[in-house]
Backbone as XML, in Angstrom:
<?xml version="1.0"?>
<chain id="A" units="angstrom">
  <residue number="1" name="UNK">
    <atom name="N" x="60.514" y="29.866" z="-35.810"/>
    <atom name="CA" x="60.499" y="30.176" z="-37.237"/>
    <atom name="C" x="59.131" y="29.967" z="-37.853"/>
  </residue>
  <residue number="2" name="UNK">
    <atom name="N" x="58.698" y="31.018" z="-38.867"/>
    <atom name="CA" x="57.707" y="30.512" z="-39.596"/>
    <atom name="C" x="57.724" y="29.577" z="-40.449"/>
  </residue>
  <residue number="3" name="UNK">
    <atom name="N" x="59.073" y="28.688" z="-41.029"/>
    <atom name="CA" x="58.841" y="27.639" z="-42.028"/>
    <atom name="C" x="59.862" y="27.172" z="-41.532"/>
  </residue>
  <residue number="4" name="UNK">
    <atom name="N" x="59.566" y="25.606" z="-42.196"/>
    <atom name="CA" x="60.855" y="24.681" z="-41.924"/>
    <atom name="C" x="62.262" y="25.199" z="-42.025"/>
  </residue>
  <residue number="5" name="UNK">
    <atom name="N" x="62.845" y="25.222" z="-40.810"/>
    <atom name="CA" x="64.520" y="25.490" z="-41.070"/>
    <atom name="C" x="65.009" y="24.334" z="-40.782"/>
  </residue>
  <residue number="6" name="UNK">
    <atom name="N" x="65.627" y="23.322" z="-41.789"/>
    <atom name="CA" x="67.007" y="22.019" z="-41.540"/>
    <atom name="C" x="68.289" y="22.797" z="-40.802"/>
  </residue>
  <residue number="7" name="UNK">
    <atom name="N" x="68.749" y="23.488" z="-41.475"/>
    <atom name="CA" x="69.436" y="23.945" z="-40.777"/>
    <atom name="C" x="69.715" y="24.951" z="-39.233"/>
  </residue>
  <residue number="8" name="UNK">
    <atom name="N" x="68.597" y="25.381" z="-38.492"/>
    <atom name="CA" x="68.216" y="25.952" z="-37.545"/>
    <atom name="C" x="68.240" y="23.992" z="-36.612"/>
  </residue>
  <residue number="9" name="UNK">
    <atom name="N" x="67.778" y="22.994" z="-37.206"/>
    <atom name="CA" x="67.407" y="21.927" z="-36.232"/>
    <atom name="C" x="69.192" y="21.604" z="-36.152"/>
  </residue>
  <residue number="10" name="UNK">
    <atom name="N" x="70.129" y="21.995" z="-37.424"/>
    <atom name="CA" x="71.282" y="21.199" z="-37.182"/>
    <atom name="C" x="72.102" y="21.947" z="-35.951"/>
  </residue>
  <residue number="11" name="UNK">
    <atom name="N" x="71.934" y="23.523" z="-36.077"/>
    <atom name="CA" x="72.608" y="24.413" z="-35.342"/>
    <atom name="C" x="72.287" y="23.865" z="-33.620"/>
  </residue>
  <residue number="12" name="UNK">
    <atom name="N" x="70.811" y="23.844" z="-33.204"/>
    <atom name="CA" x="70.292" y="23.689" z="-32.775"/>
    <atom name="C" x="70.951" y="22.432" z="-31.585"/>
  </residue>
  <residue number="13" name="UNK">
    <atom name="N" x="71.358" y="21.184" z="-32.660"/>
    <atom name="CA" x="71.794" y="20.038" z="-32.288"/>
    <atom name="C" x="72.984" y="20.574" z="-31.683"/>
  </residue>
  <residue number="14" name="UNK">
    <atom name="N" x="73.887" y="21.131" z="-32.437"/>
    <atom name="CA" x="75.063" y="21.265" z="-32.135"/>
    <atom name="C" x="75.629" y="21.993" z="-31.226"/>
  </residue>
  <residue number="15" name="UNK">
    <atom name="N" x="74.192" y="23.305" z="-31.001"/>
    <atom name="CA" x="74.550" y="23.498" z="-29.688"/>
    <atom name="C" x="74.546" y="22.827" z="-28.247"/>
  </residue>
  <residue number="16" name="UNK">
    <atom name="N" x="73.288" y="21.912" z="-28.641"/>
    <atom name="CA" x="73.640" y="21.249" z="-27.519"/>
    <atom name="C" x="74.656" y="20.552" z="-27.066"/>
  </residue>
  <residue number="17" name="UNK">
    <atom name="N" x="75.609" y="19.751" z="-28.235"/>
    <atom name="CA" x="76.119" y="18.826" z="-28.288"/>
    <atom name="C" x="77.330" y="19.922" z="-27.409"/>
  </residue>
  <residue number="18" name="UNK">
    <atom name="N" x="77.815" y="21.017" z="-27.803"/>
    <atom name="CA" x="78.925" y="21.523" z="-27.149"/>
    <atom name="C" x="78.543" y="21.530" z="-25.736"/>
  </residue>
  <residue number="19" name="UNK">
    <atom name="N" x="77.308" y="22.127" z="-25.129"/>
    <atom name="CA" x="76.448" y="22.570" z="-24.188"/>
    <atom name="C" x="76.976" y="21.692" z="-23.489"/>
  </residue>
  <residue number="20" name="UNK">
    <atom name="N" x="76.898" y="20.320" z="-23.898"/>
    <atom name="CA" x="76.689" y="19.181" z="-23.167"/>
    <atom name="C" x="78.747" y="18.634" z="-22.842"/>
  </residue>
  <residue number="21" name="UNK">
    <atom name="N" x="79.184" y="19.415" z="-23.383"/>
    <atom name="CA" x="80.884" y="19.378" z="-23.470"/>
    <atom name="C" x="81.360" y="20.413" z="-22.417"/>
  </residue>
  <residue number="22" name="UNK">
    <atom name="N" x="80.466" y="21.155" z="-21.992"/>
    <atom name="CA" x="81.127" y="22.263" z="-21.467"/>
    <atom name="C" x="81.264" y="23.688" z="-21.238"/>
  </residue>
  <residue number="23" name="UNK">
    <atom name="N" x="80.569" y="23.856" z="-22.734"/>
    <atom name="CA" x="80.272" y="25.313" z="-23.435"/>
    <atom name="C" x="79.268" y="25.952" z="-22.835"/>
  </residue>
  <residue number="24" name="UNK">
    <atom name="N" x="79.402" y="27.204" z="-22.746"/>
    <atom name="CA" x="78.351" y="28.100" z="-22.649"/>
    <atom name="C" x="77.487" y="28.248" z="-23.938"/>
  </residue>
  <residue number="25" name="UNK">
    <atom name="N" x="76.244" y="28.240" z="-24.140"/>
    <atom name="CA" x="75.941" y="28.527" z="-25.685"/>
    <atom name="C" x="74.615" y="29.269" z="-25.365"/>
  </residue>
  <residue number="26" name="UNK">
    <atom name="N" x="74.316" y="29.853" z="-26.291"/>
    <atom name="CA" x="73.221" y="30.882" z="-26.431"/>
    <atom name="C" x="72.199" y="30.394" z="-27.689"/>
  </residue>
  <residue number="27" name="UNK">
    <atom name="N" x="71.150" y="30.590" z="-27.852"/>
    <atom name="CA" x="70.127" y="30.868" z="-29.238"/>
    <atom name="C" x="69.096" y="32.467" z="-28.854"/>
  </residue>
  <residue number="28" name="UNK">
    <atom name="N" x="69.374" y="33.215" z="-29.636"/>
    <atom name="CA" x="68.442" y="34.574" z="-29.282"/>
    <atom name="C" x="67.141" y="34.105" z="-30.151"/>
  </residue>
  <residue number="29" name="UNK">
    <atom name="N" x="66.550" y="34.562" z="-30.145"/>
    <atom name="CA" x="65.275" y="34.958" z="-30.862"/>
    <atom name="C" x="65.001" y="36.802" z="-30.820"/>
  </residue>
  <residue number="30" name="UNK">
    <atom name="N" x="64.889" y="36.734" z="-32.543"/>
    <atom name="CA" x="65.037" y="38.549" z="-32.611"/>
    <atom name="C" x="63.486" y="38.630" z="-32.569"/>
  </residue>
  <residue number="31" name="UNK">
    <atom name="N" x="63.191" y="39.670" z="-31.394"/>
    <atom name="CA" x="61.460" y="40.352" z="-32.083"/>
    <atom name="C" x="61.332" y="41.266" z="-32.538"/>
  </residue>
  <residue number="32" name="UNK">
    <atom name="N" x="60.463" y="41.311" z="-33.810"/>
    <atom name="CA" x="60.966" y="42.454" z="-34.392"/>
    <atom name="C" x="58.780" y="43.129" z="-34.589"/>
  </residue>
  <residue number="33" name="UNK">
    <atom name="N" x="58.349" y="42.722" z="-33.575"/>
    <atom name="CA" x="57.158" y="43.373" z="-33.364"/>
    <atom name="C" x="56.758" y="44.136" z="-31.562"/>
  </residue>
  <residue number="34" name="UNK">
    <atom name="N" x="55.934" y="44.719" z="-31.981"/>
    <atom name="CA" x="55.656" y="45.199" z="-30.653"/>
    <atom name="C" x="54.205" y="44.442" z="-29.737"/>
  </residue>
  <residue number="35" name="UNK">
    <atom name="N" x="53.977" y="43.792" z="-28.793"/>
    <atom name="CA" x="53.287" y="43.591" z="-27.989"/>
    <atom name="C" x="53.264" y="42.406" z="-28.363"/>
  </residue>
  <residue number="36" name="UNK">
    <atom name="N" x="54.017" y="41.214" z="-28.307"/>
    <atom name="CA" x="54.942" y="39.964" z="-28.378"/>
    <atom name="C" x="55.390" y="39.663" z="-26.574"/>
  </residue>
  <residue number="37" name="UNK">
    <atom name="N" x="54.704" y="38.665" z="-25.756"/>
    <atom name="CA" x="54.310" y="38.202" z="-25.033"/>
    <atom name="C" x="55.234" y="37.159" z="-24.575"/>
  </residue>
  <residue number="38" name="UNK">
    <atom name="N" x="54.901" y="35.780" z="-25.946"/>
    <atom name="CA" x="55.625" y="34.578" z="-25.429"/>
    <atom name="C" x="56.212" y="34.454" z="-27.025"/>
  </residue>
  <residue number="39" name="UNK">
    <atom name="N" x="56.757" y="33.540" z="-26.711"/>
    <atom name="CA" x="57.772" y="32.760" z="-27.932"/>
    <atom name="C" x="57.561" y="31.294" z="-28.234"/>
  </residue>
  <residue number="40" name="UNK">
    <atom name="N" x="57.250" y="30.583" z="-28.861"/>
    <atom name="CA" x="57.124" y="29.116" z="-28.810"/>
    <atom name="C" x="57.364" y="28.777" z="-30.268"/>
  </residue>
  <residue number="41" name="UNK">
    <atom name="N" x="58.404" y="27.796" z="-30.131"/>
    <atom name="CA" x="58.527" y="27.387" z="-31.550"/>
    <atom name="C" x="56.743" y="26.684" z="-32.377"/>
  </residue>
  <residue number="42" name="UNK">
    <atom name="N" x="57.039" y="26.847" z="-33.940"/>
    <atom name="CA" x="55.512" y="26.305" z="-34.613"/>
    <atom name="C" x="55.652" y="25.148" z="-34.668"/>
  </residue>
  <residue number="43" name="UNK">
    <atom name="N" x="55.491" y="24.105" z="-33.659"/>
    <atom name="CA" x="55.592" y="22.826" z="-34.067"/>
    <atom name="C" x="54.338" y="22.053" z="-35.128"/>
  </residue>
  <residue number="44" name="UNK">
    <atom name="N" x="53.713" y="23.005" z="-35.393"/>
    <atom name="CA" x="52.622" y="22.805" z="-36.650"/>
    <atom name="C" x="53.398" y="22.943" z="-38.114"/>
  </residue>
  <residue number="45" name="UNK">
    <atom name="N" x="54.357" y="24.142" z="-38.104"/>
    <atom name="CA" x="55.255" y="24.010" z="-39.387"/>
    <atom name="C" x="56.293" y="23.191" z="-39.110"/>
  </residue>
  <residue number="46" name="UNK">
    <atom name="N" x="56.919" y="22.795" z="-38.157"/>
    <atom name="CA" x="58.154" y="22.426" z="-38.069"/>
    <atom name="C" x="58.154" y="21.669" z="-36.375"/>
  </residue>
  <residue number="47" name="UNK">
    <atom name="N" x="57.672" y="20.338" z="-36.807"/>
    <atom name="CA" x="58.023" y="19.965" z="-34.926"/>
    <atom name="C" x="59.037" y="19.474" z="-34.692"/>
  </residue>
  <residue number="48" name="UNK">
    <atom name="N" x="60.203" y="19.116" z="-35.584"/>
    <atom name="CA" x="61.851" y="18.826" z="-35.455"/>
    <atom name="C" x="62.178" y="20.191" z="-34.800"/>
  </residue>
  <residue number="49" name="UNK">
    <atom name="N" x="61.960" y="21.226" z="-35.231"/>
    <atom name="CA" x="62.612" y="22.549" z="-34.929"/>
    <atom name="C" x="61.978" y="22.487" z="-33.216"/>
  </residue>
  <residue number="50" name="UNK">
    <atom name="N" x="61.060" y="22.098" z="-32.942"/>
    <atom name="CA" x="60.504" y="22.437" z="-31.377"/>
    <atom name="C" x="61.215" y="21.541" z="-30.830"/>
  </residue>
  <residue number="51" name="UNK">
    <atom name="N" x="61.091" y="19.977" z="-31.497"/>
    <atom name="CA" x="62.255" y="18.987" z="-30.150"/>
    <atom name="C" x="63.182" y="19.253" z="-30.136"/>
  </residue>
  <residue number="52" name="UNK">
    <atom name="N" x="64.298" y="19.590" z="-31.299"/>
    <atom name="CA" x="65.405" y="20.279" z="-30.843"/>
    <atom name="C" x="65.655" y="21.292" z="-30.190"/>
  </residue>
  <residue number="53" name="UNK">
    <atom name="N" x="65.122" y="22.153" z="-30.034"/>
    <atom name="CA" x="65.009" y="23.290" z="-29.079"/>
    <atom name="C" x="64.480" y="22.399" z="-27.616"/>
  </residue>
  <residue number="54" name="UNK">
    <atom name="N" x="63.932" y="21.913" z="-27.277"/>
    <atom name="CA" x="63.453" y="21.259" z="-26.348"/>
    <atom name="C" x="64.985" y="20.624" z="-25.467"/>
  </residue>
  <residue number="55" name="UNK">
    <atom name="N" x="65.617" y="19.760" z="-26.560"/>
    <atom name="CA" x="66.496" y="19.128" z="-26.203"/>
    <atom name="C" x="68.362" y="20.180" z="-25.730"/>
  </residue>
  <residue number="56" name="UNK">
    <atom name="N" x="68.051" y="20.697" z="-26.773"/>
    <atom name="CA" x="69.294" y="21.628" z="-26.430"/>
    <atom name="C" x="69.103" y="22.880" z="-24.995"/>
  </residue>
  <residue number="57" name="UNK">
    <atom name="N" x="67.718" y="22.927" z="-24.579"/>
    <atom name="CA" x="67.562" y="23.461" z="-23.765"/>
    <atom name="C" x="67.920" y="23.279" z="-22.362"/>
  </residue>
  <residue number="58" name="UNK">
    <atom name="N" x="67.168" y="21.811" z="-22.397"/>
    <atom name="CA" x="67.490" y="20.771" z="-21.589"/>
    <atom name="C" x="68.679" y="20.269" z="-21.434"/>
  </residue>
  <residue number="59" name="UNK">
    <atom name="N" x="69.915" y="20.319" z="-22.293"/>
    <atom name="CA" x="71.039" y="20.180" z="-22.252"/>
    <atom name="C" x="72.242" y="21.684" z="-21.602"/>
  </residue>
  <residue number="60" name="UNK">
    <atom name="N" x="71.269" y="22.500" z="-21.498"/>
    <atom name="CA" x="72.151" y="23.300" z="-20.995"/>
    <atom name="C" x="72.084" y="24.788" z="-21.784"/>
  </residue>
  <residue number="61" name="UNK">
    <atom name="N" x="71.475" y="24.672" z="-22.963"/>
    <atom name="CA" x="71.832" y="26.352" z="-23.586"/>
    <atom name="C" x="70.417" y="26.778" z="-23.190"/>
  </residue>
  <residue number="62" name="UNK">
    <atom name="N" x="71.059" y="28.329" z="-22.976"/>
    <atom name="CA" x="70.060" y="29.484" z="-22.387"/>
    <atom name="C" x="69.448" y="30.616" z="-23.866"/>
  </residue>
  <residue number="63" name="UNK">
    <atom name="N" x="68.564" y="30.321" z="-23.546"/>
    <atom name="CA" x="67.565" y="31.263" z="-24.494"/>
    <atom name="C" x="67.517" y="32.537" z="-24.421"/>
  </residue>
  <residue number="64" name="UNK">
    <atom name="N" x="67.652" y="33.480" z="-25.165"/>
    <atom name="CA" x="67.844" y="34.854" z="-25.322"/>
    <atom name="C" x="66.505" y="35.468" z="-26.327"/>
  </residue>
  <residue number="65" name="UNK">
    <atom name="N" x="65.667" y="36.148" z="-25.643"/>
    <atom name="CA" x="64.471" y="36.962" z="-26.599"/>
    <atom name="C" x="64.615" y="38.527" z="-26.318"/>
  </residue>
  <residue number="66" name="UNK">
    <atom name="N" x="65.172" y="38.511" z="-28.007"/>
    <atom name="CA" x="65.349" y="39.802" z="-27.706"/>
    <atom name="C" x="64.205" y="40.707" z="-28.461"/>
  </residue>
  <residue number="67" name="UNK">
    <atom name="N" x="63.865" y="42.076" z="-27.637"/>
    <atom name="CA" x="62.785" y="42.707" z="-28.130"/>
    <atom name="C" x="63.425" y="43.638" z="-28.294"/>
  </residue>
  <residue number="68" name="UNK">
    <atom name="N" x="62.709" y="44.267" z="-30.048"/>
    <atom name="CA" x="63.712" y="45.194" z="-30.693"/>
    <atom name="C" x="62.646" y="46.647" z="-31.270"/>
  </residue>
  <residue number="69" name="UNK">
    <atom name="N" x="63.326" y="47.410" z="-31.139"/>
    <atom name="CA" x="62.595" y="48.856" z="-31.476"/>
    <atom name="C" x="63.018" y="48.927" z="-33.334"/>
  </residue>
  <residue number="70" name="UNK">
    <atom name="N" x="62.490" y="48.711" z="-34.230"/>
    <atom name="CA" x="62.006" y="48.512" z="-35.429"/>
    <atom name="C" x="61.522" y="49.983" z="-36.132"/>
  </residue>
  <residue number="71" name="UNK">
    <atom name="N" x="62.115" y="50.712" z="-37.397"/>
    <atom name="CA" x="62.318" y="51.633" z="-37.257"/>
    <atom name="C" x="62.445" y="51.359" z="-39.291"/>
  </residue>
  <residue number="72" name="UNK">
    <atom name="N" x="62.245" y="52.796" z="-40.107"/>
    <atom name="CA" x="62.197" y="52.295" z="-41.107"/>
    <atom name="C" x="63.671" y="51.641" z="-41.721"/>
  </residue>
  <residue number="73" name="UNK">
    <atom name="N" x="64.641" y="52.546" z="-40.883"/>
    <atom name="CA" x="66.412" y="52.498" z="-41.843"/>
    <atom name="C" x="66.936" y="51.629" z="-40.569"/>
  </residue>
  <residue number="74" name="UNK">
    <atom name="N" x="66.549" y="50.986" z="-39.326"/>
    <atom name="CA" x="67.449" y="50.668" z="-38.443"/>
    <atom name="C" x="66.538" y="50.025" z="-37.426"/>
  </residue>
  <residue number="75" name="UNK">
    <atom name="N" x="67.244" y="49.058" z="-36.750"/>
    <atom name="CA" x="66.483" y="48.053" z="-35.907"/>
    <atom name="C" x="67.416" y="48.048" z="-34.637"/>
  </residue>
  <residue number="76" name="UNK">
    <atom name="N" x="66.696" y="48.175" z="-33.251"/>
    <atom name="CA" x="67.643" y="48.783" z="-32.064"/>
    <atom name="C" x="67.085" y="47.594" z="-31.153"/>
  </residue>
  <residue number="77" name="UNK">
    <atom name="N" x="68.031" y="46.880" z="-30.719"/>
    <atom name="CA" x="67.812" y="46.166" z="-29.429"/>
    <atom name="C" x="67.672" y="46.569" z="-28.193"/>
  </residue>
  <residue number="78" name="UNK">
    <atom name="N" x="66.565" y="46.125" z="-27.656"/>
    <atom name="CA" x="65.740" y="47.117" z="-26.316"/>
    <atom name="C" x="66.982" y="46.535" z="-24.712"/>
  </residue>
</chain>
């Protein structure tokens, strides 16, 4: 994210917390540019948002980056 999300760190938690119960869980990341490489949370705006991601990762949920064809009326997942 570009700015602090509280609530992205709570989701975040909670996925792990199921993760860690049993669950399958997912977090996507939408891209909505073209020639987008890597992904890394801004732990310069937000380094709660990077350890939680860190941690829920590590607990088991799988990361999803999705790269999207961006369009003026409609946005298409590649």
């Amino acid at each position: 994210p570009d700015a602090p999300t509280v609530r992205g760190v709570k989701h975040l938690n909670e996925l792990a917390m199921l993760s860690k119960e049993g669950c399958e869980c997912y977090i996507a990341f939408v891209i909505q540019m073209n020639g987008i490489k890597e992904v890394k949370p801004n732990i310069d705006t937000h380094r709660e948002f990077g350890e939680a991601l860190d941690k829920a990762v590590k607990a088991g949920v799988k990361v999803l980056y999705l790269q999207c064809d961006v369009k003026e009326d409609e946005l298409n997942i590649m």
